[in-house]
Backbone as numpy.savetxt, mean C-alpha at the origin, in Angstrom:
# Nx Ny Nz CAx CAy CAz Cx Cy Cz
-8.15 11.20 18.28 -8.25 11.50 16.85 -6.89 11.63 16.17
-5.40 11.85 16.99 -4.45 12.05 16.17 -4.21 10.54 15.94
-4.13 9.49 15.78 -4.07 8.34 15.07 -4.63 8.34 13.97
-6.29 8.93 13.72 -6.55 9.00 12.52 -6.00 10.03 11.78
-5.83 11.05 11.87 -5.23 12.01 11.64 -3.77 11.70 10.89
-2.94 10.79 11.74 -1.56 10.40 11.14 -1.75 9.98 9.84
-2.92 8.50 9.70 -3.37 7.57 9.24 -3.75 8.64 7.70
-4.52 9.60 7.82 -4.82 10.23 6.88 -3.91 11.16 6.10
-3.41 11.19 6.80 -1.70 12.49 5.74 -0.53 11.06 5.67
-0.91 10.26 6.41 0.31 8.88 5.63 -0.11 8.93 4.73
-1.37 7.96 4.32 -1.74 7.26 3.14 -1.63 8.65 2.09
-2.19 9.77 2.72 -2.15 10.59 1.44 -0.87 10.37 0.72
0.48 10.83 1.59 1.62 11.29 1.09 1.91 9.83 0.42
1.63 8.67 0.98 1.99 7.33 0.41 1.82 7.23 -1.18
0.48 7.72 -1.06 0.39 7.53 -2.55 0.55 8.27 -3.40
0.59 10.09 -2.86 1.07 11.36 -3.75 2.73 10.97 -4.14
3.24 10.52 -2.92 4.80 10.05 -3.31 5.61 9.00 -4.58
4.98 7.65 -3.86 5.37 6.36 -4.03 4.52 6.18 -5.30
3.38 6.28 -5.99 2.39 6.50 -7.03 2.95 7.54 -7.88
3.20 8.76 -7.49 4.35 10.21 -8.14 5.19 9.37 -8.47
5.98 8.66 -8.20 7.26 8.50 -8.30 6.70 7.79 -10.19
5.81 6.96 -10.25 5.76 5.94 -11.06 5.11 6.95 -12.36
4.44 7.70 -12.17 3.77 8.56 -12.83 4.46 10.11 -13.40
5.07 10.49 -12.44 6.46 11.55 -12.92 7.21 11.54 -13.02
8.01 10.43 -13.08 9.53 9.46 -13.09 9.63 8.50 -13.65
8.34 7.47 -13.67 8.74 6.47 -14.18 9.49 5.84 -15.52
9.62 6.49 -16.34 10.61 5.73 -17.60 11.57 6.03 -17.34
11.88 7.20 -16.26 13.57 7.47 -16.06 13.69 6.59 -14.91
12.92 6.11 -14.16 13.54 5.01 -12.83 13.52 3.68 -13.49
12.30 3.23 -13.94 12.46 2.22 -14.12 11.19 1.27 -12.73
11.26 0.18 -12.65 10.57 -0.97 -12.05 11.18 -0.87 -11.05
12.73 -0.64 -11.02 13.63 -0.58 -9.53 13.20 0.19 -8.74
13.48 1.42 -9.59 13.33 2.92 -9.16 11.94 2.99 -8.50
10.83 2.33 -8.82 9.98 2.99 -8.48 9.15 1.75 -7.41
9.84 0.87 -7.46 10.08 -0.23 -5.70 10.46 0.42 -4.67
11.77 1.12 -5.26 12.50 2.05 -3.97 11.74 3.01 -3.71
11.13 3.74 -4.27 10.80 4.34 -3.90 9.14 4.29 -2.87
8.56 3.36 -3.15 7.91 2.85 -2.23 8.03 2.69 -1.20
9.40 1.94 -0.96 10.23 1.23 0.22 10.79 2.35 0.96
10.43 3.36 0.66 11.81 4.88 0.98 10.53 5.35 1.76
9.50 5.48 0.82 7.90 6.52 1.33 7.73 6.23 2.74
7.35 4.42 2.88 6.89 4.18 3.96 7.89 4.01 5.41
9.31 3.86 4.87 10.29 3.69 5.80 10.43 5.10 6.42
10.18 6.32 5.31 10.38 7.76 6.10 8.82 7.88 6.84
7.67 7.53 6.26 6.40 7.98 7.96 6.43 6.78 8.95
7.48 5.55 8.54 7.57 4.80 9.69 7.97 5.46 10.89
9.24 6.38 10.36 9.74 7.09 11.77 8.91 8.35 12.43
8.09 8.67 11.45 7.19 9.83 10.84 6.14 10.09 11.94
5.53 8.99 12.05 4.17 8.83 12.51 3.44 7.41 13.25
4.96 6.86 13.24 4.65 5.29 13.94 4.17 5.24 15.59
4.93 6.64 15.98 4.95 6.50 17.42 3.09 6.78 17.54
2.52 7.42 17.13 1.36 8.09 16.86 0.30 7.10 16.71
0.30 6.09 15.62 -0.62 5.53 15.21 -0.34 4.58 14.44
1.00 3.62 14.45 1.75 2.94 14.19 2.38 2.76 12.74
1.65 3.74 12.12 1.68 3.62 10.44 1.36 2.72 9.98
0.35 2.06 10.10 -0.28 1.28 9.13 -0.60 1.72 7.65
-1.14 2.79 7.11 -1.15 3.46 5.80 -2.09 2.53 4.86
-2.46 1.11 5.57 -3.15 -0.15 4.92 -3.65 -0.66 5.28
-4.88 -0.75 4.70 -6.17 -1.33 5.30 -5.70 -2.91 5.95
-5.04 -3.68 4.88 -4.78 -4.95 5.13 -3.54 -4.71 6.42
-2.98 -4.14 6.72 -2.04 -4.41 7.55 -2.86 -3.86 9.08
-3.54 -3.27 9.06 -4.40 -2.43 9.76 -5.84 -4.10 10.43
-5.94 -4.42 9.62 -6.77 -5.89 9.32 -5.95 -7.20 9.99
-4.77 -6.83 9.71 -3.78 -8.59 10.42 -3.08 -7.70 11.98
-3.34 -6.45 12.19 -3.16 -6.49 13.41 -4.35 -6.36 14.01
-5.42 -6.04 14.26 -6.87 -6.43 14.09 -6.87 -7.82 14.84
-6.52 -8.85 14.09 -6.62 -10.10 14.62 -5.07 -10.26 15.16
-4.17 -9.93 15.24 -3.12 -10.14 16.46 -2.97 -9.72 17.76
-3.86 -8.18 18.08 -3.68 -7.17 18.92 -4.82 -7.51 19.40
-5.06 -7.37 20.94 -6.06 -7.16 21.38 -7.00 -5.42 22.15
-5.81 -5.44 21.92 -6.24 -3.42 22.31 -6.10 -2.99 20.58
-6.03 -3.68 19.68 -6.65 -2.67 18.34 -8.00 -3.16 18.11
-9.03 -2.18 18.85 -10.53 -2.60 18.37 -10.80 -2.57 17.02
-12.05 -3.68 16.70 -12.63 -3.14 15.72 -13.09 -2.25 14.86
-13.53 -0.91 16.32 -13.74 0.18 15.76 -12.52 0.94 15.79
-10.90 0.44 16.12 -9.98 1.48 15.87 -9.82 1.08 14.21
-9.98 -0.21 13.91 -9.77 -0.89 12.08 -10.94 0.32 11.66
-11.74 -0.09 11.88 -13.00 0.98 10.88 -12.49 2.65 11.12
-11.84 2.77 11.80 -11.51 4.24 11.82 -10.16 4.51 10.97
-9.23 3.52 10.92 -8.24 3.85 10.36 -8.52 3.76 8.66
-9.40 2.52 8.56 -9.84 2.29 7.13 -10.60 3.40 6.25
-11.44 3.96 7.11 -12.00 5.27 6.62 -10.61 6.38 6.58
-10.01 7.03 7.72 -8.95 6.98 7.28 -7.56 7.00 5.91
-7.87 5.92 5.95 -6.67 5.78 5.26 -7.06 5.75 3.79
-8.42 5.71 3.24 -8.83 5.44 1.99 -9.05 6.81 1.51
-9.57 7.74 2.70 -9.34 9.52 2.35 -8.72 9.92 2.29
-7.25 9.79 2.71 -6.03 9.98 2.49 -5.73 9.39 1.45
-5.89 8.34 0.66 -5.41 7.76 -0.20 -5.95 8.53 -1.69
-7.60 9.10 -1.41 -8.00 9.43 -2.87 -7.63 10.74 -2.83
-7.07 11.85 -1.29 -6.54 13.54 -1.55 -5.21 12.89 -1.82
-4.93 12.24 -2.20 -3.42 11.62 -2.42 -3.13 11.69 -3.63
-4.54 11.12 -4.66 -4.36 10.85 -6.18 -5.11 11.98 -6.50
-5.63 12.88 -5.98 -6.24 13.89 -6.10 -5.12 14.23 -6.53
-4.28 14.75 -5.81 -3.07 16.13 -5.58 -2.28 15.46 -6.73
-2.19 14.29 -7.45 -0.96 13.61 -8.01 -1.70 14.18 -9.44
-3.24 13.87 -9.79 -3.73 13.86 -11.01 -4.18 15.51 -11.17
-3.89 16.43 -10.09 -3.38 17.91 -10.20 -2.44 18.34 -10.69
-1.14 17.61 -10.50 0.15 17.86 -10.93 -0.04 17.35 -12.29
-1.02 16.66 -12.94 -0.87 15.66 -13.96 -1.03 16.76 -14.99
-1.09 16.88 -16.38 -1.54 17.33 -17.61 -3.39 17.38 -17.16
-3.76 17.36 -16.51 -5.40 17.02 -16.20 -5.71 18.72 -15.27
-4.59 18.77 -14.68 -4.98 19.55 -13.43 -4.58 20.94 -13.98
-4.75 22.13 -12.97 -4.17 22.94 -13.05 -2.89 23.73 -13.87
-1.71 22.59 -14.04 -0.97 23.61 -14.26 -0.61 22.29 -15.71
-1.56 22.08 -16.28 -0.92 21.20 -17.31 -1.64 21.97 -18.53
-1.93 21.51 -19.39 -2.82 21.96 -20.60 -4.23 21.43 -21.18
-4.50 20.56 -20.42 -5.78 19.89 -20.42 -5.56 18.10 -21.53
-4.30 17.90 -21.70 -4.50 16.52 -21.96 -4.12 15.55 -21.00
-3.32 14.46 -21.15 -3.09 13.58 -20.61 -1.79 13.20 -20.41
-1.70 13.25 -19.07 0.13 13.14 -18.57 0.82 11.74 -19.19
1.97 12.27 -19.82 2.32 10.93 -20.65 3.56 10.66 -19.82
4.22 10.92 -19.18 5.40 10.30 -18.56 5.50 9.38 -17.89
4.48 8.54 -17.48 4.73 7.13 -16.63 3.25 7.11 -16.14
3.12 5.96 -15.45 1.87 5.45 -15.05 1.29 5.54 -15.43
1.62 4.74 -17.17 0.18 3.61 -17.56 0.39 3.28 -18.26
-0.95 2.16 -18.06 -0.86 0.99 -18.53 -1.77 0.33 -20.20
-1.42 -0.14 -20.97 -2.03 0.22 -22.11 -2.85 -1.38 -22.59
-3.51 -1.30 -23.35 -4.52 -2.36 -23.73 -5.12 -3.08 -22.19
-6.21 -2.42 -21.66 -6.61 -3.02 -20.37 -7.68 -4.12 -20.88
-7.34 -5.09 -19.90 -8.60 -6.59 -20.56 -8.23 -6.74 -22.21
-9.52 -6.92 -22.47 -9.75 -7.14 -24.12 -9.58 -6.12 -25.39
-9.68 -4.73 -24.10 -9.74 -3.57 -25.15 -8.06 -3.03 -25.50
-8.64 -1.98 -26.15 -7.62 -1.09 -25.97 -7.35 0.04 -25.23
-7.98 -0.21 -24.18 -8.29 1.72 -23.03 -7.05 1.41 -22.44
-6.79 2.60 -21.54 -5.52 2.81 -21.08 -6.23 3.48 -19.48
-5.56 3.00 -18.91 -5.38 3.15 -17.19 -4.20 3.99 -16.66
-4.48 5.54 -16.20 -3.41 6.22 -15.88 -3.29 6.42 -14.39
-2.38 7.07 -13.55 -1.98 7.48 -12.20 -1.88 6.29 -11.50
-0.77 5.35 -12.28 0.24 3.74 -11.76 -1.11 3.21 -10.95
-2.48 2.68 -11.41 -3.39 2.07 -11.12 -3.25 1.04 -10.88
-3.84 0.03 -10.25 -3.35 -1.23 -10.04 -4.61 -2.30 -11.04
-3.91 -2.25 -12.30 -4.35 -3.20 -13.16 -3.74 -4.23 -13.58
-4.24 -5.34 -14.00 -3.73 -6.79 -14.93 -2.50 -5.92 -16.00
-1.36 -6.37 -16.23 -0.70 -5.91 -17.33 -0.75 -6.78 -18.08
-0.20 -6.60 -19.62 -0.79 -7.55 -20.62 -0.77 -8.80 -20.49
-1.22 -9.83 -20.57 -1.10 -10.94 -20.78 -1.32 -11.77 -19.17
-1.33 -11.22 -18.03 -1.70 -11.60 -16.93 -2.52 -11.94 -17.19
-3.35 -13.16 -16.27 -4.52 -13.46 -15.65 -4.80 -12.85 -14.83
-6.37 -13.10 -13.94 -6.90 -12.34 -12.78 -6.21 -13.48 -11.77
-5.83 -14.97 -12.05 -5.64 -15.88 -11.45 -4.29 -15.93 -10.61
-3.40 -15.48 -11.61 -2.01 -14.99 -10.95 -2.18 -13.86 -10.43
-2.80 -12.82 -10.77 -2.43 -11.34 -10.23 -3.33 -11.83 -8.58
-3.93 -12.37 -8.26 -4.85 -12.63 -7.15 -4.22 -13.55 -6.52
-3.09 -14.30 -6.94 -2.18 -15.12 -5.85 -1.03 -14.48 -5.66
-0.08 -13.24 -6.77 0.04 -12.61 -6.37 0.20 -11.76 -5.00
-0.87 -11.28 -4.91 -1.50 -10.37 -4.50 -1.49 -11.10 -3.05
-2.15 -12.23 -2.65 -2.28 -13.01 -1.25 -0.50 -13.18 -1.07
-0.06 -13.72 -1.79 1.45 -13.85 -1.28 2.17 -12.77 -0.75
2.61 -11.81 -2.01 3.05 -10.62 -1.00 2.38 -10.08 -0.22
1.18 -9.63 -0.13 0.87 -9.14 1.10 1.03 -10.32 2.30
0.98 -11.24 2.14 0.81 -12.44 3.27 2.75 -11.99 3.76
3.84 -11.96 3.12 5.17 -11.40 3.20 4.79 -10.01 4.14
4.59 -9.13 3.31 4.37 -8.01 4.04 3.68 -7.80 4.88
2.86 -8.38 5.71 2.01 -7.92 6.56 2.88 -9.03 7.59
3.03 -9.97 7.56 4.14 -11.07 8.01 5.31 -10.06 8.86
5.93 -9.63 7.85 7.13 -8.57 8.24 6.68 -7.61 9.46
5.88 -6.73 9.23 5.11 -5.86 9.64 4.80 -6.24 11.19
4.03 -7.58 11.45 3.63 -8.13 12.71 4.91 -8.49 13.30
5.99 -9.10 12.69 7.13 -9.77 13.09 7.93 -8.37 13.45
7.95 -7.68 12.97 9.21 -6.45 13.24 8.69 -5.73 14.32
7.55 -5.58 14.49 6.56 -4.33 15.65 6.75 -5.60 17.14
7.16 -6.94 16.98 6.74 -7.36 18.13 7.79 -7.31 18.88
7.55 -8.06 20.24 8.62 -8.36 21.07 9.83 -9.23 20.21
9.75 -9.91 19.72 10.60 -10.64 18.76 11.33 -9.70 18.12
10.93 -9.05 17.58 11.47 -8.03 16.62 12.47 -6.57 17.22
13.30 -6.53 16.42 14.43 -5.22 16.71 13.38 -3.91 16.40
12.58 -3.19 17.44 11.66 -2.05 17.05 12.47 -0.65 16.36
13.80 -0.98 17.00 14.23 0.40 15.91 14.51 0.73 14.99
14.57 -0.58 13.98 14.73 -0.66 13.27 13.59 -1.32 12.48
12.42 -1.67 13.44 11.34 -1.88 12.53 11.21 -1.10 11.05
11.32 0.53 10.92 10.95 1.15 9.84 11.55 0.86 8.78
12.56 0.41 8.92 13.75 -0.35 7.89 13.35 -1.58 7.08
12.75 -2.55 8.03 12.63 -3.89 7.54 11.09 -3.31 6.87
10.55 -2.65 7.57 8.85 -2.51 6.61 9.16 -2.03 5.49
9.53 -1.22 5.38 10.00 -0.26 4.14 10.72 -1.12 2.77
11.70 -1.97 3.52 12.31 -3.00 2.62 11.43 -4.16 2.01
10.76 -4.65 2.76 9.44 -4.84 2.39 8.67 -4.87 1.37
8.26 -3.63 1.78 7.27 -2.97 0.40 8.12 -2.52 -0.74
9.12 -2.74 -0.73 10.07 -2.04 -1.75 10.43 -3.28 -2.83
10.50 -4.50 -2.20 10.95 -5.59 -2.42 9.44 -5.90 -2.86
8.74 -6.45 -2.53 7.30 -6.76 -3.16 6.74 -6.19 -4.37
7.24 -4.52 -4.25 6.68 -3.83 -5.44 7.99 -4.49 -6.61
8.69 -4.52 -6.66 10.05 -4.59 -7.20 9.39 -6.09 -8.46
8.85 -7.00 -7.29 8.59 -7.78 -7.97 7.04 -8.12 -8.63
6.37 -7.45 -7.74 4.66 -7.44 -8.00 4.21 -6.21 -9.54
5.25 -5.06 -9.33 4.65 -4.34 -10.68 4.51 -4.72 -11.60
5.62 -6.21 -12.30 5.37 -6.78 -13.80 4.04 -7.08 -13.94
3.13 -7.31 -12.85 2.22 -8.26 -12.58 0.72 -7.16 -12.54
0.84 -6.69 -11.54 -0.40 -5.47 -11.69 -0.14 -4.55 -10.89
1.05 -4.04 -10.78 1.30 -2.70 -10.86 1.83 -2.68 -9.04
1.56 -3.72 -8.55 1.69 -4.57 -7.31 0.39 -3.43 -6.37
-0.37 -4.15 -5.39 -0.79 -3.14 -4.28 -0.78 -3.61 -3.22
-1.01 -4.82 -2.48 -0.65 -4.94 -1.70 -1.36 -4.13 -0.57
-2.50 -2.95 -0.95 -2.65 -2.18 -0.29 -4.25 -1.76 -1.02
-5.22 -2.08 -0.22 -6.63 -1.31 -0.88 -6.83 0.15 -0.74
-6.01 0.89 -0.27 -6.04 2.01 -0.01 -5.70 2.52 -0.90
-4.31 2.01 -1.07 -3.10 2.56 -2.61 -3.74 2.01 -3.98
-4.18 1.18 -3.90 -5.46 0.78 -5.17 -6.20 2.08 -5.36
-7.30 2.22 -4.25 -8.42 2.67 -3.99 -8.00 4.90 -4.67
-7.45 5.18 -4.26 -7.03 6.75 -4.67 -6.83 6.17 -5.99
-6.03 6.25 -6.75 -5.66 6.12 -8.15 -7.19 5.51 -9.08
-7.67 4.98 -8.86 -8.53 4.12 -9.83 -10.02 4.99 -9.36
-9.89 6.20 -8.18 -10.98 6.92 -8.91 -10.84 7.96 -10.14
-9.77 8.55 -10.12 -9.40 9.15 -11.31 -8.72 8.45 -12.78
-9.07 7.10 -12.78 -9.14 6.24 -14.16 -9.82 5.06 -13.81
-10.99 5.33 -14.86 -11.94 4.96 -14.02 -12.04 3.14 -14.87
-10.80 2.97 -16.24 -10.47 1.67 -16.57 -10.44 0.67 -15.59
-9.57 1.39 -13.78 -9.08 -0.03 -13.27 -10.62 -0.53 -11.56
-11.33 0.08 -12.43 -12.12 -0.93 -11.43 -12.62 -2.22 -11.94
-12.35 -2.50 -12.91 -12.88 -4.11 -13.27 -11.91 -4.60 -12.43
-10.53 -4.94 -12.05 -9.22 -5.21 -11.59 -9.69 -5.08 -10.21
-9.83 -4.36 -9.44 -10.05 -3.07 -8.25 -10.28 -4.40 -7.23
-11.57 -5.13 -7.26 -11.90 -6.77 -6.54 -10.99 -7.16 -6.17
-9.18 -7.19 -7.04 -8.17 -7.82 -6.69 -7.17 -7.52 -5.70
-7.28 -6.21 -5.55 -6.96 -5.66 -4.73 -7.48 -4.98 -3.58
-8.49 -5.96 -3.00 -9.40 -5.77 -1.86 -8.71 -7.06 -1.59
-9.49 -8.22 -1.92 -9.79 -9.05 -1.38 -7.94 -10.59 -1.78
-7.57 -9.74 -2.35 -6.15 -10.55 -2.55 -5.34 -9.92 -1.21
-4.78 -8.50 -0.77 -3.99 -8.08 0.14 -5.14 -8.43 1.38
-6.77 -8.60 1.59 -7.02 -9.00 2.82 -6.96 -10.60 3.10
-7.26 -11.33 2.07 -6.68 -12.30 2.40 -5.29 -12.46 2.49
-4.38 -12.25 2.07 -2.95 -12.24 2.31 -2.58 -12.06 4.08
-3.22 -10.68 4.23 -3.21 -10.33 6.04 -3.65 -11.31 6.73
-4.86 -12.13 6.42 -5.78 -13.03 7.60 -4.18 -14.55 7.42
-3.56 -15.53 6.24 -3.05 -15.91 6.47 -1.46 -14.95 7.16
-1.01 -14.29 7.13 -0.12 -13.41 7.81 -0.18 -13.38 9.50
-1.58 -12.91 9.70 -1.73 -13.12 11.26 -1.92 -14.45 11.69
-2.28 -15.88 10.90 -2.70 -16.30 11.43 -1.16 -17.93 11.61
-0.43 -17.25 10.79 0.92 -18.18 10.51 1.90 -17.26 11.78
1.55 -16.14 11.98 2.19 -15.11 13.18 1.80 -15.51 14.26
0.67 -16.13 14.57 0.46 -16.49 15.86 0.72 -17.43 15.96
0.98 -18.22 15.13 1.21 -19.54 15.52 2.83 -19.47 16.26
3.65 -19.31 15.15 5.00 -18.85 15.65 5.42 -17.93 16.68
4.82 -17.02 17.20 4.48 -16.31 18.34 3.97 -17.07 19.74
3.28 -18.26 19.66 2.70 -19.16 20.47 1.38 -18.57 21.35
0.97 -17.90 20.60 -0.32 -16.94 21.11 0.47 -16.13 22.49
1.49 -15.51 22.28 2.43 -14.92 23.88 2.04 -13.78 23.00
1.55 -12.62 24.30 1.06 -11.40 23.45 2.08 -10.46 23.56
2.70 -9.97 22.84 4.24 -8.95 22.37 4.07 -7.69 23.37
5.23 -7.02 24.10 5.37 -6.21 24.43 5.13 -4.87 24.10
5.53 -4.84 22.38 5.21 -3.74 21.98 4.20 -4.16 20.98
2.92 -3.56 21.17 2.18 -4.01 20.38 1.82 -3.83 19.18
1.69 -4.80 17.97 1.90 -4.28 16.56 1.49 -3.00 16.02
0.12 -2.36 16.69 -0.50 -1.00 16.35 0.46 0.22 16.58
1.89 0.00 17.27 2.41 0.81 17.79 4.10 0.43 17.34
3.95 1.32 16.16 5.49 1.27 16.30 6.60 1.53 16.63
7.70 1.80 17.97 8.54 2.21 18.57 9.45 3.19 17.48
9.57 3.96 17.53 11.16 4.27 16.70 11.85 5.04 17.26
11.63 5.42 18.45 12.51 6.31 19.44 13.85 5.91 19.24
């Protein structure tokens, strides 16, 4: 159970953090600022919690080792996925606590960052850095998007955890990663890359589930080509250290 366990206080902090950052910082960071800080979240429970349960924190990355690994069962994916999506919504829980909504605000609406304004056709607004269409996007780009970087990141991810890969520095290259993807994916929809990191935020605004589809099924397809361009280049030789397990000793 401590794999799920990891799996569930990652994703939380993933998204109380890296989501915080965009939502209580964001006009003072900026698009940079709040890449890095993504890239910072997951590079610190890489060392965190990798040895444990490899830090996946993502369904989709959790999904392309799935099909690379042969000791990550099916039922270890369905455990981490449950997992990681409960961690993800006490994540936006605790964030939309800190917000003007919660406890220690006044009962309106946190205006300092994370969000997004005229969603679709209307004019509603999507708060706690949701992963929605920003203006003028299509669903068409944000959904290729979406397969590309994650197909990058989950790419990275398999490549850095393997025998191929420098493991001590795995947490580095993942982290850079996601830092680099968001950097460039937020103009676009806020980047996710992650159904988990979707999944917390968009129950507490409840605008970005029309969007929400895109970020299922864009970062899992992204993973299935990821593992499946990884094995090829790998030559089906099964890695020493196996992707579910990230070294950082």
């Amino acid at each position: 159970m401590r794999k799920y366990y990891a799996e569930f206080f990652g994703t939380m902090f993933l998204v109380l953090m890296a989501c915080g950052s965009a939502v209580l910082a964001g006009p003072a960071i900026g698009t940079l600022g709040i890449g890095l800080c993504f890239g910072l979240v997951l590079f610190a429970l890489c060392y965190a919690i990798g040895g444990i349960s490899g830090c996946h924190v993502n369904p989709a990355v959790s999904f392309g080792v799935w099909l690379t690994d042969k000791n990550f069962t099916f039922k270890d994916m369905i455990g981490y996925w449950v997992a990681q999506l409960l961690g993800a919504a006490v994540g936006a829980a605790f964030l939309w606590w800190l917000s003007d909504f919660g406890l220690f605000g006044q009962g309106g609406i946190f205006k300092f960052g994370g969000i997004t304004e005229q969603i679709g056709f209307t004019d509603n607004m999507s708060y706690l850095a949701t992963n929605v269409l920003q203006h003028g996007v299509t669903w068409q780009m944000a959904l290729l998007t979406e397969i590309l970087f994650t197909f990058l990141f989950v790419f990275v991810v398999l490549g850095a955890t393997s025998k191929f890969g420098n493991s001590t520095a795995a947490g580095a290259a993942i982290g850079l990663a996601l830092g680099l993807v968001n950097i460039a994916g937020i103009p676009v929809d806020n980047c996710s890359v992650n159904p988990a990191r979707s999944f917390g935020p968009a129950l507490f605004s409840v605008n970005a589930w029309p969007d929400f589809w895109i970020m299922v099924v864009g970062p899992l397809v992204g993973a299935l080509i990821a593992a499946v361009v990884w094995r090829f280049l790998a030559s089906g030789r099964a890695p020493e250290e196996t992707p579910s397990e990230i070294n950082v000793d």
